[in-house]
N, C-alpha and C positions, 0 to 999 in steps of 0.2 A: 799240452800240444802233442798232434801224434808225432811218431818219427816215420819218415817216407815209408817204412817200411809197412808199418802198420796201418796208413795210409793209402796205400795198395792195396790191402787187404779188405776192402770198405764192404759193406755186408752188399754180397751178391746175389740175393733173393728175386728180386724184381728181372736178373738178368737170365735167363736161362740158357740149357745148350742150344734152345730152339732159334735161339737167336739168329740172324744173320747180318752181318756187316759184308759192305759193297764200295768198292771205290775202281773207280774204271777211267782210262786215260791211254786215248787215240783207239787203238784197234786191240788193247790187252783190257782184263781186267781181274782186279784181284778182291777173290771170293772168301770168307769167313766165317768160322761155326764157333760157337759154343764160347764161354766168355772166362778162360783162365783165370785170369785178373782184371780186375780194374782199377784203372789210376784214375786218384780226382783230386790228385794234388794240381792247386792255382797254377798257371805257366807265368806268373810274374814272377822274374828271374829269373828265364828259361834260358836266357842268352848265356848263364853262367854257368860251368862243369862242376862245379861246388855244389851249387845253389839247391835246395831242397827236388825243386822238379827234376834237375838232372839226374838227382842221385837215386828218385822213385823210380825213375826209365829204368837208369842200371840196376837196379834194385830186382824189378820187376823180368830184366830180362837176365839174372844170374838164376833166378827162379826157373827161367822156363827152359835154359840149359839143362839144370838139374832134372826137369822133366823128360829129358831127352829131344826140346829140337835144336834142331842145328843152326836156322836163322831166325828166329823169333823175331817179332814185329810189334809194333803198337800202332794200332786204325782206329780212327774216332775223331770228335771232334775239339776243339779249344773256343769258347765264349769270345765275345768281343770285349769282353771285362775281363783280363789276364789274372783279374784279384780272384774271379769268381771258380769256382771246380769242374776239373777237366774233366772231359768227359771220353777217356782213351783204353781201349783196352788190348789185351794180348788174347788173342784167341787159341783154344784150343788145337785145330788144324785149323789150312789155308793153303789158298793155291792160286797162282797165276794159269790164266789161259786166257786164249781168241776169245776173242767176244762173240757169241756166237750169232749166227742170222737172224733178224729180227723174221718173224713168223710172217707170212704173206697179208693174213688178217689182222697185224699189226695195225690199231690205229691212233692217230694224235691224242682220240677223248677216249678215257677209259671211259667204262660201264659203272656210274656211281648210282648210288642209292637219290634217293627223292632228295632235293634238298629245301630245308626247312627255312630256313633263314640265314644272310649273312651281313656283317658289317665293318666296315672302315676304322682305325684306333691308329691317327686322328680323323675324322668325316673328311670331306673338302675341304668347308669350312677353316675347320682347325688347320690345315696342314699350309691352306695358304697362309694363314694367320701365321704361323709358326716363319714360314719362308720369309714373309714382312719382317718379324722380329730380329729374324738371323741377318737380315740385310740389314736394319739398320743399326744392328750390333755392331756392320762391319767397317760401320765409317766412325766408329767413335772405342775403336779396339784398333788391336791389330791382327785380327783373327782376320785369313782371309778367304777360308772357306770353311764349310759343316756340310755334311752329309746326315741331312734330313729322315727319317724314313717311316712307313706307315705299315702295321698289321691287319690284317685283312682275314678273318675268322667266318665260318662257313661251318655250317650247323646241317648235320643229314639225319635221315631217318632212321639210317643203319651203320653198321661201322663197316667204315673204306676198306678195300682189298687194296693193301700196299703193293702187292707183283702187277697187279693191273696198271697201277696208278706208276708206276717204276716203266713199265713199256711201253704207256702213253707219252712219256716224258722223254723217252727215245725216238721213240718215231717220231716227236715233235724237235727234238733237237740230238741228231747223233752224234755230232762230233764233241760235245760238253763234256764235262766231268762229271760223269752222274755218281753222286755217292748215296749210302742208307745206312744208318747207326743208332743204335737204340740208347734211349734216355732213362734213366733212373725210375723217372714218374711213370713207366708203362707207354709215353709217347715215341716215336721211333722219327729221327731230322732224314729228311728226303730233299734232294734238289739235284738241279744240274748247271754243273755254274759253268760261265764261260771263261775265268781270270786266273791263270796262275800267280800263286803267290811264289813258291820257290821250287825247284824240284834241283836234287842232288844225285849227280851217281859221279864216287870217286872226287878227283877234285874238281868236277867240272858244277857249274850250279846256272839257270836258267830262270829266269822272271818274265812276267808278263804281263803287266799294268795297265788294265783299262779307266777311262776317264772322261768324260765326255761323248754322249748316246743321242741319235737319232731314230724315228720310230722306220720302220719298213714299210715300204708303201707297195699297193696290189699291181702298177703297171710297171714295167721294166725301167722306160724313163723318167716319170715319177720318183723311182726307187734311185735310182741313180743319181739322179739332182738333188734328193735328201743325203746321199751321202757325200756330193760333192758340196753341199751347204757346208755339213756337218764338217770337213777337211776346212773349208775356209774361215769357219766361224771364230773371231776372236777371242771369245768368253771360255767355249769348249777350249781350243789351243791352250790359253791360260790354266783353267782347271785341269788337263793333263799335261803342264808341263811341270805345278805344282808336284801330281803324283811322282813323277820321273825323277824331278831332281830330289824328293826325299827317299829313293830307292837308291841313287846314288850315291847319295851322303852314307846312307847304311852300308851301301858293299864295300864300298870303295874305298875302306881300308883294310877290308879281310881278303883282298882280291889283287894276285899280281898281272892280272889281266881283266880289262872291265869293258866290254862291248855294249855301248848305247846308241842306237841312232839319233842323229840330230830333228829326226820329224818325225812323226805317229804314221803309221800306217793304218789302213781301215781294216776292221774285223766286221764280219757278217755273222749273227746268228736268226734262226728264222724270223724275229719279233724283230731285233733293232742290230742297226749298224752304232760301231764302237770307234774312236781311236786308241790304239794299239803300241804297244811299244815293245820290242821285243829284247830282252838284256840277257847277254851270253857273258860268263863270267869264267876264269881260273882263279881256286882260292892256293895263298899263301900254304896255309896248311889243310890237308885233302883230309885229315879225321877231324876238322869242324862238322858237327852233325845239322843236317840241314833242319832239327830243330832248335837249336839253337842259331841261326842265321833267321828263319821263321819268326822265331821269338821276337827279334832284335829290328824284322819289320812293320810287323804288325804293332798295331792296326798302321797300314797306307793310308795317306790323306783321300785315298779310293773310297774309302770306306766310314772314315773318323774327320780329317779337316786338316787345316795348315793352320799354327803348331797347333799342333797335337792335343797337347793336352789344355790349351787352350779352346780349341774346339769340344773336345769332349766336354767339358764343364757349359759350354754351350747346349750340347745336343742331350744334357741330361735335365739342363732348364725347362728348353721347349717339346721336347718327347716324352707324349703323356703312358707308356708301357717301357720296360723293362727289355733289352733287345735280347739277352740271351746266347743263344747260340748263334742267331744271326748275325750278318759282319762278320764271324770270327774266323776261323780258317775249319779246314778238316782234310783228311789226308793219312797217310802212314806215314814210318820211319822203322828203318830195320836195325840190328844188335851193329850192323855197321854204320851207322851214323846215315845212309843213303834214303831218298824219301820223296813223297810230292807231298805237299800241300796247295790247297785250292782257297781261293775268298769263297766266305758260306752265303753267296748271292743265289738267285733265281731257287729258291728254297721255301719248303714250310715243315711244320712239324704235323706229325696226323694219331692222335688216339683216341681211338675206337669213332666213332663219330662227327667228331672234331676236326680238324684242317685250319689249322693256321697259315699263313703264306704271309710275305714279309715284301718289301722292296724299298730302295733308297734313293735319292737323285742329290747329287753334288752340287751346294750354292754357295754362288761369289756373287759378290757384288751387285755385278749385271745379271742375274739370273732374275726372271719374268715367274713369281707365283702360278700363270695359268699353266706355263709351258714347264714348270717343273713339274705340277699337277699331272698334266699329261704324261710327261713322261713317267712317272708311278703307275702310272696305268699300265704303261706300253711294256713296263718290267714284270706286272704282275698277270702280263697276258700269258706269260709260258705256264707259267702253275696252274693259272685260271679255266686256259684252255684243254690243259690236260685233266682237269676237275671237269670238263663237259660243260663247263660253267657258261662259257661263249651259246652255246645251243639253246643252254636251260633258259638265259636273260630271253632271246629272241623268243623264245616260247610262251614269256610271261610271267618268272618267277622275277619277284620281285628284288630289285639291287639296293 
């Protein structure tokens, strides 16, 4: 077995300086070069100050003291499989700033290459098939929900300009958290997700659990009646309040102040309205590091089901791919324990040629196969649209 230390050290070939990691949140965003280290010690047992993961962090950031900076950071991402290797590094430099004006010729669909073929993993088919199964798991269990979800892979002629594809995904959704981090394999994880998972500065720590999606409709009124649906729907309420009260369970002992509203507020992003919950928190002790709190919620029934690991053992039955980095979180964490992390939704991975894109829809009970269906769709419309992919169908390539 390595020890953290040499674990850190994991051979960095595939990583170069050329790299660039990105992780942007409201109107800042913090920019990254070149790949000091990298950590791919598992985050199972991340929640502990002992525990091997913690000890790789400190490990990793006594190293880049010794380098001479003064706050050293780790950005990247964490698997939806805690057992599985991290994927986080420390970069060489880095720097906060404005995010700056998106260019006037900015627009929603990048400029992609020809594309050749794509497909579904599971088809329709499968994925309704899958949702029947999970449902009728849940009347002779006590699983009471899974988060289902479908890969969706796109085949071009040429290999994708990631900065294109990164400023299509802006002007399609600006207010997100768009991040970009490079993978081992030469593949580099893109998305812009709308869900915080935790963010920490000092002792104060902030959540935001989405649960429950309607799609966005093109007339004003239309659009508004799907979201007043969505606010009264029974099933949705249920499956976010699931999410909420297992965020509570988790803070609400590291926390001598714990802000939950008692109802969901709606989130708009351009594709689909969400309900929302917003949790303001003071922890007990302020040097808890927010990944270690991270640790300790991940995965949210958001993302994985109610319990937990009851549901997982579900979603690895009927989910015929390996989800990887998706689900999982991504984000920084600085030498002072302070950090955001994001759910790794509205996402795909891209190399050279390739474009994987991901999406997931939350089932209980009462959840309707067609209408989860759809909704996979309406989650895979931010990536898809920004792949120009919306155009290319109406054109005649075939889906």
């Amino acid at each position: 077995m390595r020890s953290s230390a040499e674990s850190v050290q994991q051979a960095l070939e595939p990583l170069s300086d050329s790299n660039k990691l990105l992780f942007t949140s409201g109107s800042q965003e913090l920019r990254a070069w070149g790949i000091a280290q990298w950590i791919s010690v598992p985050a199972r047992g991340g929640e502990e100050m002992e525990g091997a993961f913690q000890r790789a962090i400190r490990d990793a950031f006594e190293q880049a003291f010794h380098a001479g900076q003064d706050n050293p950071l780790v950005i990247g991402a964490i698997p939806f499989d805690l057992a599985e290797p991290s994927y986080l590094y420390v970069p060489r430099r880095y720097e906060w700033r404005q995010r700056p004006e998106l260019p006037g010729s900015a627009s929603s669909e990048a400029v992609m290459p020809h594309l050749l073929d794509q497909r579904s993993i599971p088809d329709e088919q499968g994925f309704k098939a899958a949702v029947t199964h999970a449902i009728a798991n849940f009347r002779h269990s006590d699983i009471r929900k899974a988060v289902l979800s479908v890969s969706h892979e796109l085949r071009f002629s040429a290999p994708v300009d990631i900065d294109r594809l990164l400023m299509s995904l802006r002007a399609q959704n600006p207010e997100g958290y768009q991040f970009r981090v490079p993978l081992p394999d030469g593949a580099e994880l893109i998305g812009v997700s709308p869900e915080l998972l935790l963010r920490k500065r000092g002792g104060r720590i902030q959540s935001n659990p989405l649960a429950g999606s309607a799609k966005r409709q093109p007339h004003p009124d239309q659009d508004r009646a799907a979201a007043e649906r969505l606010e009264r729907s029974p099933k949705d309420q249920y499956e976010h309040r699931l999410v909420v009260d297992e965020v509570r369970r988790v803070l609400e002992p590291h926390c001598l102040e714990l802000d939950i509203p008692e109802q969901p507020s709606l989130l708009g992003t351009p594709a689909l309205w969400h309900l929302s919950t917003q949790v303001d928190g003071l922890l007990w002790d302020a040097r808890t590091t927010v990944l270690q709190l991270a640790c300790r919620l991940h995965p949210t029934p958001a993302v994985c089901g109610f319990p937990t690991e009851r549901a997982r053992k579900l979603i690895n039955l009927v989910e015929p791919f390996e989800r990887g980095v998706f689900t999982g979180m991504v984000g920084w964490c600085d030498a002072n324990g302070d950090g955001e992390w994001v759910v790794t939704i509205r996402c795909g991975t891209v190399k050279r040629d390739i474009v994987r894109l991901f999406a997931g829809a939350g089932i209980v009970e009462a959840s309707e196969p067609e209408a989860e269906w759809a909704e996979i769709q309406a989650k895979l419309s931010t990536m898809l649209s920004a792949c120009g992919l919306r155009q290319r169908t109406e054109a005649g390539v075939a889906s």
